[in-house]
ZAGU-871504 format. One record per atom (N, C-alpha, C, O): residue number from 1; residue in one letter; atom name; y, x, z. Coordinates in nm, 2 decimals, decimal comma, always signed. Each point is the difference from the previous one (the first is absolute). Example, Ala and Ser with C-alpha at 12.3 -4.5 7.8 and 13.67 -1.06 7.14 Angstrom:
% residues 2
+-----+---------+-------+--------+--------+--------+
! num ! residuo ! atomo !  north !   east !     up !
+-----+---------+-------+--------+--------+--------+
!   1 !       a !     N !  -0,57 !  +1,32 !  +0,78 !
!   1 !       a !    CA !  +0,12 !  -0,09 !  +0,00 !
!   1 !       a !     C !  +0,12 !  +0,09 !  +0,00 !
!   1 !       a !     O !  +0,00 !  +0,10 !  +0,07 !
!   2 !       s !     N !  +0,11 !  -0,14 !  -0,14 !
!   2 !       s !    CA !  +0,11 !  +0,09 !  +0,00 !
!   2 !       s !     C !  +0,11 !  -0,08 !  +0,08 !
!   2 !       s !     O !  +0,11 !  +0,05 !  +0,01 !
+-----+---------+-------+--------+--------+--------+
% end
This chain:
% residues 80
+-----+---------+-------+--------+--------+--------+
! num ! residuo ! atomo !  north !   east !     up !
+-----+---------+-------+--------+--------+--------+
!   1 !       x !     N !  +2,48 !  +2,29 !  -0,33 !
!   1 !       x !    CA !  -0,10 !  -0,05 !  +0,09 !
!   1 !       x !     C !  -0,05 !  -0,13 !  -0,04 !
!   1 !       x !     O !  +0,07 !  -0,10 !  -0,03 !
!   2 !       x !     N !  -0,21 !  +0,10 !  +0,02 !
!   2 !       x !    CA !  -0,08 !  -0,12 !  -0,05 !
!   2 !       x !     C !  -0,01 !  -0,11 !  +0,13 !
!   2 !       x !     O !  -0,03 !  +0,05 !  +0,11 !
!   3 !       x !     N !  +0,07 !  -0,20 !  -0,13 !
!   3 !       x !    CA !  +0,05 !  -0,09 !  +0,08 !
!   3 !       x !     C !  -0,17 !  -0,02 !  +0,05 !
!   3 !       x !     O !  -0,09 !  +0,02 !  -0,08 !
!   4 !       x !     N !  +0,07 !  -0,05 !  +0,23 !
!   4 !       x !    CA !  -0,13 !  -0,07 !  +0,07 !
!   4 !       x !     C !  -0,02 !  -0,17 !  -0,06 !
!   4 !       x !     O !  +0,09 !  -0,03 !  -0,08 !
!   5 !       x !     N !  -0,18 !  -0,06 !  +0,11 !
!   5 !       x !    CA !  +0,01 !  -0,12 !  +0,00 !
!   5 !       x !     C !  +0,06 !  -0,01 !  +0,16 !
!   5 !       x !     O !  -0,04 !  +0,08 !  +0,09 !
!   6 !       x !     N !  +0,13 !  -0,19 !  -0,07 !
!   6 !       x !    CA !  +0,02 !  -0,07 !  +0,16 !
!   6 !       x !     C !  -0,05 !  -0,13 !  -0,02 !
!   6 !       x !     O !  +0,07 !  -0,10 !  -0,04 !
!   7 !       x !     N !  -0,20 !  +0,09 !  +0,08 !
!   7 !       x !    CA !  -0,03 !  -0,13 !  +0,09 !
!   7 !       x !     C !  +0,07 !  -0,08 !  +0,03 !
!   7 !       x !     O !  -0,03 !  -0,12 !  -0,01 !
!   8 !       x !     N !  +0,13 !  +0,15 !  +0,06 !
!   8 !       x !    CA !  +0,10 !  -0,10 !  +0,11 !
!   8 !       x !     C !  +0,11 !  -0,08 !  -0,08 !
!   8 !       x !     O !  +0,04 !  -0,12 !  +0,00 !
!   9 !       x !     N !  +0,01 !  +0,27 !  -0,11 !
!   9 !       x !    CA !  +0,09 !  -0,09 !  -0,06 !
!   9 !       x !     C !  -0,03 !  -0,06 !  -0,14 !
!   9 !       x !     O !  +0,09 !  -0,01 !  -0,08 !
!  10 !       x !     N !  -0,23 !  -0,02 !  +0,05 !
!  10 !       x !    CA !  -0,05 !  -0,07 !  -0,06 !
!  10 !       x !     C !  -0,03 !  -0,10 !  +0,01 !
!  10 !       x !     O !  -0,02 !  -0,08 !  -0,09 !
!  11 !       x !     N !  +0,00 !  +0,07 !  +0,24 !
!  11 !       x !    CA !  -0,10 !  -0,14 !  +0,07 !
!  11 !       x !     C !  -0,17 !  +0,00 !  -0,02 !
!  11 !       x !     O !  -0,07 !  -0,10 !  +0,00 !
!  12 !       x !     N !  +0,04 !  +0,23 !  -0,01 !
!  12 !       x !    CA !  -0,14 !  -0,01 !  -0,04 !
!  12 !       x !     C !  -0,04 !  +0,01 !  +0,08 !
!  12 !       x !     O !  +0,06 !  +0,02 !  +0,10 !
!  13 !       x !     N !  -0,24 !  -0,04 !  -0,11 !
!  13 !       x !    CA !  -0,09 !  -0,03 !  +0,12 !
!  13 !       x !     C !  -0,05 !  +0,09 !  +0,03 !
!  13 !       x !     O !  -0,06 !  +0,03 !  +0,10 !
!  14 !       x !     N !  +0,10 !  +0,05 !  -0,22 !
!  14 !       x !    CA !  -0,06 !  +0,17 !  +0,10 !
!  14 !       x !     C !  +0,02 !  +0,14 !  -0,07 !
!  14 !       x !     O !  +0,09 !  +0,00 !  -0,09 !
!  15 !       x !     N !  -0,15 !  +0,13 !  +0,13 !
!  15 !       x !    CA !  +0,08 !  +0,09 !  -0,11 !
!  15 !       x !     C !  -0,08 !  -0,04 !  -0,13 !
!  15 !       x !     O !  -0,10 !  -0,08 !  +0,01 !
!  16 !       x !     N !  +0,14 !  +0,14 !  -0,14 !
!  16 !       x !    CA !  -0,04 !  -0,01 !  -0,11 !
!  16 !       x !     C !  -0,12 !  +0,02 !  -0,08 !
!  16 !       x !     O !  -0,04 !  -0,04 !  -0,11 !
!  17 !       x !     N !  -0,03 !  +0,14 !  +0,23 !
!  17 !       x !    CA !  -0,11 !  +0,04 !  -0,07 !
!  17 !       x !     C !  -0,10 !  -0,08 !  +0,03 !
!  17 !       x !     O !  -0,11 !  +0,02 !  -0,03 !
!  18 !       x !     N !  +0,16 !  -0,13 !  +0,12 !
!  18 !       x !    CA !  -0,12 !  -0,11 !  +0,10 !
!  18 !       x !     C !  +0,06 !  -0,11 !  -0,09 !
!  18 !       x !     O !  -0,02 !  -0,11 !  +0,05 !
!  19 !       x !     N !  +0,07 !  +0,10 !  -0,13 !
!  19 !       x !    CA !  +0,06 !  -0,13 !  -0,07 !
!  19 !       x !     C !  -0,12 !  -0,05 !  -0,14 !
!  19 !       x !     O !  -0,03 !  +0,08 !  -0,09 !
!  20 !       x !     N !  -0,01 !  -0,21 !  +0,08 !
!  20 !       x !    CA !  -0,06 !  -0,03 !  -0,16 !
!  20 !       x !     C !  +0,12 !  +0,03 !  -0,07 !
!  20 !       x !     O !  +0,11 !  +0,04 !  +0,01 !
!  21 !       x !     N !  -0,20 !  -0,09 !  -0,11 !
!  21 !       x !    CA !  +0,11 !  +0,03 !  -0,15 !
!  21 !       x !     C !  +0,07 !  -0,12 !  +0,02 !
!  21 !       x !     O !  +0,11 !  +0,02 !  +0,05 !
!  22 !       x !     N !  -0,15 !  -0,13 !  -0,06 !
!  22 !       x !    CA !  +0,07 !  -0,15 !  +0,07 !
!  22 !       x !     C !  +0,12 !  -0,02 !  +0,04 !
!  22 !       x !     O !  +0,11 !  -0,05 !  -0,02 !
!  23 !       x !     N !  -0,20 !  +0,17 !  +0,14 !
!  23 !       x !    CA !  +0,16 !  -0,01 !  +0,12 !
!  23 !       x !     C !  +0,11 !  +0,09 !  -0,03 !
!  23 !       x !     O !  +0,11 !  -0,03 !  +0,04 !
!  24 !       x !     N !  -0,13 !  +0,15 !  -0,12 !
!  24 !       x !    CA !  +0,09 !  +0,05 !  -0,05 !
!  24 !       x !     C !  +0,08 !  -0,09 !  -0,12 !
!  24 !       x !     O !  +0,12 !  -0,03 !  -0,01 !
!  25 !       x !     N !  -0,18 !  +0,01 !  -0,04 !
!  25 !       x !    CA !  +0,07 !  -0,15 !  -0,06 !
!  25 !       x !     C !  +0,07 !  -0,08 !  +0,05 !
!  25 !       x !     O !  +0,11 !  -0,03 !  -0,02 !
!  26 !       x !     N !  -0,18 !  -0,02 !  +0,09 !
!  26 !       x !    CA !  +0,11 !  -0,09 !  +0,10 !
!  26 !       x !     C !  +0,12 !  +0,06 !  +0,08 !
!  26 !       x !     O !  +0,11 !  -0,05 !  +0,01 !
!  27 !       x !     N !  -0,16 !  +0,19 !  +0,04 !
!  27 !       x !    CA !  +0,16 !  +0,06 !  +0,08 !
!  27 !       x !     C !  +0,06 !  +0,04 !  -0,13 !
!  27 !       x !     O !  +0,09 !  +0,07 !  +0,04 !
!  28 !       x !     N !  -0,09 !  -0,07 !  -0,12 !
!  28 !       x !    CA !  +0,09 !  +0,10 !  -0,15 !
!  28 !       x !     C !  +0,06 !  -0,17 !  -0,02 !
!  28 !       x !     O !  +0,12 !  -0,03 !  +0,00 !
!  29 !       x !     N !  -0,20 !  -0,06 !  -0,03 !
!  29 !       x !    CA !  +0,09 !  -0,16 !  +0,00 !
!  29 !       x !     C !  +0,12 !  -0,01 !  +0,09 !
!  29 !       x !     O !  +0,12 !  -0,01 !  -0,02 !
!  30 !       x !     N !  -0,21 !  +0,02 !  +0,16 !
!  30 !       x !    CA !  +0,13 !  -0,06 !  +0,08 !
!  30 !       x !     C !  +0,10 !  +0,12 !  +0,00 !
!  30 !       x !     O !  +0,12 !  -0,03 !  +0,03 !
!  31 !       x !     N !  -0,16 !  +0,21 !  -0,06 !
!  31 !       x !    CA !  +0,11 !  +0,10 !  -0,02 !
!  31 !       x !     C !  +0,15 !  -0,07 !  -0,11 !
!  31 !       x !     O !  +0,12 !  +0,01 !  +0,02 !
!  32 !       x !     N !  -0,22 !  -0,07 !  -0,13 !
!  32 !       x !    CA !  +0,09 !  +0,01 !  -0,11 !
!  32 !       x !     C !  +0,09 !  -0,16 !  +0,01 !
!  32 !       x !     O !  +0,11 !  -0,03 !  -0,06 !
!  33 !       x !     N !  -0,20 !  -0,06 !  +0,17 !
!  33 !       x !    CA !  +0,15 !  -0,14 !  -0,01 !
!  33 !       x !     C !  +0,02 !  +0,05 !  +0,08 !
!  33 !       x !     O !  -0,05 !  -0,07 !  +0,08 !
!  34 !       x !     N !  +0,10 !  +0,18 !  +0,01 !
!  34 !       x !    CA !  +0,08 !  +0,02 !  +0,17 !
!  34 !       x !     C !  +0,11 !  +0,07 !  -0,14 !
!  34 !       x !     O !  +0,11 !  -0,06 !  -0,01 !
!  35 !       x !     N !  -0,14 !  +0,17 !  -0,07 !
!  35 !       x !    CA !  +0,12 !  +0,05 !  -0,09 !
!  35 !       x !     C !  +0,02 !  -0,13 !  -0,08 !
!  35 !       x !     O !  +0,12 !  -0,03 !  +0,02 !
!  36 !       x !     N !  -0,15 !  -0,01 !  -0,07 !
!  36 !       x !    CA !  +0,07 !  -0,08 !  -0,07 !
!  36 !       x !     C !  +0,06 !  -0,15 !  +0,04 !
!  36 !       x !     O !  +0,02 !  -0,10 !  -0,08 !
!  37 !       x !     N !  +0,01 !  +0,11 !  +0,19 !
!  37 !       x !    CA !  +0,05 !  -0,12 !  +0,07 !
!  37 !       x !     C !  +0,17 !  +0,04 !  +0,02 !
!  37 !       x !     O !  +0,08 !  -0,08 !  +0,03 !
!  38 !       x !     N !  -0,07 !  +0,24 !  -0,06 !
!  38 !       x !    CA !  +0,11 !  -0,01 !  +0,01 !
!  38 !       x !     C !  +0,07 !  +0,01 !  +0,13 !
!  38 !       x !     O !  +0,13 !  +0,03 !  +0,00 !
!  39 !       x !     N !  -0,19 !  -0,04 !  +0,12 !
!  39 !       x !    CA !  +0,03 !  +0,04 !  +0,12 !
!  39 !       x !     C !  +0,06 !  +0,11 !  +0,09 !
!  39 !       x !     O !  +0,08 !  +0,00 !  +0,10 !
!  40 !       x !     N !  -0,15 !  +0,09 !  -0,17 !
!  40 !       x !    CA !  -0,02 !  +0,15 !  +0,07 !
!  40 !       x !     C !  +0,12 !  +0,12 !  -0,03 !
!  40 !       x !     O !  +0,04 !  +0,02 !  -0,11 !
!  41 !       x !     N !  +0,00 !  +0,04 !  +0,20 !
!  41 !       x !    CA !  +0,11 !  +0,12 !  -0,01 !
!  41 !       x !     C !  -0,09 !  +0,09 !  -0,13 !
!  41 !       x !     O !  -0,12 !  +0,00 !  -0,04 !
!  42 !       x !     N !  +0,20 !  +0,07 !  +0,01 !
!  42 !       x !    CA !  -0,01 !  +0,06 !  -0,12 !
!  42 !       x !     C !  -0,15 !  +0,15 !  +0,09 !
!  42 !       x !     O !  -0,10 !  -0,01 !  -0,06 !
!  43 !       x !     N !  +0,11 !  +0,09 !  +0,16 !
!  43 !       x !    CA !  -0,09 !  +0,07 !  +0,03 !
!  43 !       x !     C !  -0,08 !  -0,11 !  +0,07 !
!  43 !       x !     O !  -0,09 !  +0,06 !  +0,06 !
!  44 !       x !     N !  +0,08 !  -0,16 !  -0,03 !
!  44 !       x !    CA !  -0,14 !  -0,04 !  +0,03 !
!  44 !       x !     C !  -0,11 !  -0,07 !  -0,12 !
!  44 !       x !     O !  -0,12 !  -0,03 !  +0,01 !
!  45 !       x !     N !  +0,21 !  +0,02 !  -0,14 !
!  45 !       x !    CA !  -0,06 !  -0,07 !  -0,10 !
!  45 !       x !     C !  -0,02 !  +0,14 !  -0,05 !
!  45 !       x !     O !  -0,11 !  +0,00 !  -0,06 !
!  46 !       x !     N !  +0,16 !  +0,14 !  +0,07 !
!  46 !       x !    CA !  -0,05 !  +0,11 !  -0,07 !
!  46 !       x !     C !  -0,13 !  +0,02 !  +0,09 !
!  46 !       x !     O !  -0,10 !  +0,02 !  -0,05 !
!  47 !       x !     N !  +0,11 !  -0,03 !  +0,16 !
!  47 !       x !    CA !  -0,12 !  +0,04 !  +0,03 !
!  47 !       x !     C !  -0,13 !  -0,07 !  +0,01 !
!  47 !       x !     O !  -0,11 !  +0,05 !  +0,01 !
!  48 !       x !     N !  +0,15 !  -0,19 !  -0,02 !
!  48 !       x !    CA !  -0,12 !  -0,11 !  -0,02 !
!  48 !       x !     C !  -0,03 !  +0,01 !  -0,21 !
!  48 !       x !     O !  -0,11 !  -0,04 !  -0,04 !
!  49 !       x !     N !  +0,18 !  +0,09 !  -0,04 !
!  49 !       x !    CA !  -0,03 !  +0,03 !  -0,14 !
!  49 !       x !     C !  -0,09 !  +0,10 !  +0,05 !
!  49 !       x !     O !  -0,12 !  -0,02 !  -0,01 !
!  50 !       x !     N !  +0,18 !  +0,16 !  +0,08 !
!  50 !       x !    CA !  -0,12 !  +0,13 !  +0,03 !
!  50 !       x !     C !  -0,16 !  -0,05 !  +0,02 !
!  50 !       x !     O !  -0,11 !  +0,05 !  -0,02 !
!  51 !       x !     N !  +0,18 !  -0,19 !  +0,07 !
!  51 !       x !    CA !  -0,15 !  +0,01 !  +0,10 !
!  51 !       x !     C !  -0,11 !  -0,15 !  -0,10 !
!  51 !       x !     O !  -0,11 !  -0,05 !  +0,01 !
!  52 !       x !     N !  +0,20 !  +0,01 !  -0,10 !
!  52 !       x !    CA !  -0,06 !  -0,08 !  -0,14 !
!  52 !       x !     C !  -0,05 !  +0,15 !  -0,12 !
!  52 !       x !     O !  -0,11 !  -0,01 !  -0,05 !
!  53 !       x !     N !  +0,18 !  +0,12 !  +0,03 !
!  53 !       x !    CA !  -0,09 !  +0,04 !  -0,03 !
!  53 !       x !     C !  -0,15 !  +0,09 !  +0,05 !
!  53 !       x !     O !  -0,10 !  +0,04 !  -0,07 !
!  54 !       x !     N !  +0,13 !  -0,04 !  +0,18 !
!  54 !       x !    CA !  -0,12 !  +0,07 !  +0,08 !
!  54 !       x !     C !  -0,12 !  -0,12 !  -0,06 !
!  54 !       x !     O !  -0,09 !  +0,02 !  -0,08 !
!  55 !       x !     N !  +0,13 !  -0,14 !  +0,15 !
!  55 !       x !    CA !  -0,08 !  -0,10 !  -0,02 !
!  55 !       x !     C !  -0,10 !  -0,04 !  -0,17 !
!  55 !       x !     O !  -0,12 !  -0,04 !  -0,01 !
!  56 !       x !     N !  +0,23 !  +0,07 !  -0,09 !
!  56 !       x !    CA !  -0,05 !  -0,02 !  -0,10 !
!  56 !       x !     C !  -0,07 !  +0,12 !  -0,05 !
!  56 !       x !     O !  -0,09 !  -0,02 !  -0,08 !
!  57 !       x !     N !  +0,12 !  +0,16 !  +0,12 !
!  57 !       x !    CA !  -0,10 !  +0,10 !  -0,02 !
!  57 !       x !     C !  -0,13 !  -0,01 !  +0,06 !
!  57 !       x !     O !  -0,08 !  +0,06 !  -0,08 !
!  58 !       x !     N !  +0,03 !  -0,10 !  +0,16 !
!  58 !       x !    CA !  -0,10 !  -0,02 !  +0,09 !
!  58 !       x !     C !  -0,07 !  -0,14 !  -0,08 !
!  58 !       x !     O !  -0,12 !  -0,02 !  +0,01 !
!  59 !       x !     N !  +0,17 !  -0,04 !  -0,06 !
!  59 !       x !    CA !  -0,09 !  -0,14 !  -0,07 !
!  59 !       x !     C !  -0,03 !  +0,04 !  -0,13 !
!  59 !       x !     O !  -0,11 !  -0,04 !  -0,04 !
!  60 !       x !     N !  +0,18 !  +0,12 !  -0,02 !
!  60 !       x !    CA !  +0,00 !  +0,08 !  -0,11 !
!  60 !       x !     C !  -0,18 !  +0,09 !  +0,04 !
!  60 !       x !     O !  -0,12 !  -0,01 !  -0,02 !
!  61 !       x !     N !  +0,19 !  +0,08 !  +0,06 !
!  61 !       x !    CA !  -0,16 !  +0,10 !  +0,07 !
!  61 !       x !     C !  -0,11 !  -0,08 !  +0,00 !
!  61 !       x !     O !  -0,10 !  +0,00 !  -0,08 !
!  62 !       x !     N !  +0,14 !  -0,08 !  +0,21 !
!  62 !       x !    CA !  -0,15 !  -0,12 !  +0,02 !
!  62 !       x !     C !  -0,04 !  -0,05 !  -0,12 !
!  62 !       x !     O !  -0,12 !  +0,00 !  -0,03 !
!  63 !       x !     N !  +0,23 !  -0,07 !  -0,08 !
!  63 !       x !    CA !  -0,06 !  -0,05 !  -0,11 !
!  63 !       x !     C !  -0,09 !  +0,17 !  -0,14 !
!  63 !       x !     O !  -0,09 !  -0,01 !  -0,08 !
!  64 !       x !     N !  +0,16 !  +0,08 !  +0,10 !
!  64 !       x !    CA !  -0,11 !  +0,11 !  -0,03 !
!  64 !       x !     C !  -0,11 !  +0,01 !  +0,05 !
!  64 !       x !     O !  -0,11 !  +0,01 !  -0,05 !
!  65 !       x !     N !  +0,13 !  -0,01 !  +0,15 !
!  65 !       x !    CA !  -0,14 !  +0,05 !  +0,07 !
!  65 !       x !     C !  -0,11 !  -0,07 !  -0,05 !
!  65 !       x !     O !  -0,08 !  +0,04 !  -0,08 !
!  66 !       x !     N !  +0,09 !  -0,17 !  +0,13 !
!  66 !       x !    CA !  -0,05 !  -0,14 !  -0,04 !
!  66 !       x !     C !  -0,04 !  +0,02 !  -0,19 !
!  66 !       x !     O !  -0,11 !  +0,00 !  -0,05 !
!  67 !       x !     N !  +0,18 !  +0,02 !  +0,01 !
!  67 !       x !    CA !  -0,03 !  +0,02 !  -0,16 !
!  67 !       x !     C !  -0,12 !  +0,15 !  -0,02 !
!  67 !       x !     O !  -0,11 !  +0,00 !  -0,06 !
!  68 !       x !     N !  +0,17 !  +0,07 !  +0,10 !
!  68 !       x !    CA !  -0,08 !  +0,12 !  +0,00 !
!  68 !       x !     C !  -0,22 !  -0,05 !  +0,06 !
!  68 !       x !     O !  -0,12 !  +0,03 !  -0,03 !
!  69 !       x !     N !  +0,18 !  -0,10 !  +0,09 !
!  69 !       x !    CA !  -0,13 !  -0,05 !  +0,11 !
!  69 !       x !     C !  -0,09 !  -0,08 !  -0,10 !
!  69 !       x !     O !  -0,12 !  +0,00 !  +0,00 !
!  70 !       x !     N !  +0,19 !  -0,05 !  -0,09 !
!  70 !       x !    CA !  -0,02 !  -0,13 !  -0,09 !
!  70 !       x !     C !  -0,07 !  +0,05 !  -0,12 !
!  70 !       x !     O !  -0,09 !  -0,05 !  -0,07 !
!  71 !       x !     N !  +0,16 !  +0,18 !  +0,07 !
!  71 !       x !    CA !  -0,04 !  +0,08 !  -0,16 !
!  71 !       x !     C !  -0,13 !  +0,04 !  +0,01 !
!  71 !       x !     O !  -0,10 !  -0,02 !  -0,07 !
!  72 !       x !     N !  +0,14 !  +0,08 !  +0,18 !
!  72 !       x !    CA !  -0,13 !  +0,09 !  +0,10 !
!  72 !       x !     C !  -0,11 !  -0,10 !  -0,03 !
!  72 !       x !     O !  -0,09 !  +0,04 !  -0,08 !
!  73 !       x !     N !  +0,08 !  -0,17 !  +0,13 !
!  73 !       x !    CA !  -0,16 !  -0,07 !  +0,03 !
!  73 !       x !     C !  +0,00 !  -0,05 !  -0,15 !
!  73 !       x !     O !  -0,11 !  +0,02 !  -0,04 !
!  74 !       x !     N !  +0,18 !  -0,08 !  -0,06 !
!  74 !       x !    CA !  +0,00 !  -0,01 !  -0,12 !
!  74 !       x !     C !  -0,14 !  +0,13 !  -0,05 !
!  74 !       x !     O !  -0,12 !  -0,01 !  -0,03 !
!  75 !       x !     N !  +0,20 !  +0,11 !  +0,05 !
!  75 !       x !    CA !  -0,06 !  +0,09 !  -0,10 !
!  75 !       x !     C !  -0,10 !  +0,01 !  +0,07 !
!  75 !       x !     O !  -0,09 !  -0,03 !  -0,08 !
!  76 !       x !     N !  +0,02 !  +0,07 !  +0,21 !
!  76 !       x !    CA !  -0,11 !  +0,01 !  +0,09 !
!  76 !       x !     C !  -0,10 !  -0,12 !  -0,08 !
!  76 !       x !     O !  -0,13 !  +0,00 !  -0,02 !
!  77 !       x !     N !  +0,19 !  -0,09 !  +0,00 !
!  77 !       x !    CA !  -0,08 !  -0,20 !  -0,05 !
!  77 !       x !     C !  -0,02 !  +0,03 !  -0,16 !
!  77 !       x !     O !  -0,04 !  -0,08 !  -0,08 !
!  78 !       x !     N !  +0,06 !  +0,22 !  +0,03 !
!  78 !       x !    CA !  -0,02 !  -0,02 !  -0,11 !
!  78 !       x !     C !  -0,14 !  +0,06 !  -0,05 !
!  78 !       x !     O !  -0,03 !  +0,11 !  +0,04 !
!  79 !       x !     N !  -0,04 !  -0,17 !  -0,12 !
!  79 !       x !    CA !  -0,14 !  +0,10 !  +0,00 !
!  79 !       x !     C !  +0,03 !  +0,10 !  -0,17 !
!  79 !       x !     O !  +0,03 !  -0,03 !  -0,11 !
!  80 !       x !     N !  -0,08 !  +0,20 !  +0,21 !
!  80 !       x !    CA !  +0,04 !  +0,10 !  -0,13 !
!  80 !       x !     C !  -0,12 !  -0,02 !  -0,09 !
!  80 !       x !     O !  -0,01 !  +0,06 !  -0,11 !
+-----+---------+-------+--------+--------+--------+
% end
């Protein structure tokens, strides 16, 4: 079973698909010092990693898309 994004136990401002690229950046930041502070029981740091990679797949994408978009008006700017 493929994991959801949780808002809540991210601390984000909203679900994922309403998020900038920014802010996914920003919640994958504060995802990754909350694991690496060392704090957390062993299944809540598994499930805050699940939820670091959700995060970094989705920035990953956005930063495709964004490139694809880029190629796109590149070549449209080009005269044949």
């Amino acid at each position: 079973m493929t994991a959801e994004f949780d808002a809540k136990l991210c601390a984000a401002p909203g679900p994922l698909d309403s998020l900038t690229f920014e802010q996914i950046l920003s919640v994958l930041e504060s995802v990754t010092n909350r694991l690496a502070n060392g704090e957390l029981g062993i299944e809540a740091a598994a499930d805050l990693y699940e939820q670091a990679e959700i995060l970094h797949a989705a920035a990953e994408a956005r930063l495709a898309a964004v490139n694809a978009r880029l190629s796109r008006l590149r070549s449209e700017g080009t005269p044949t």
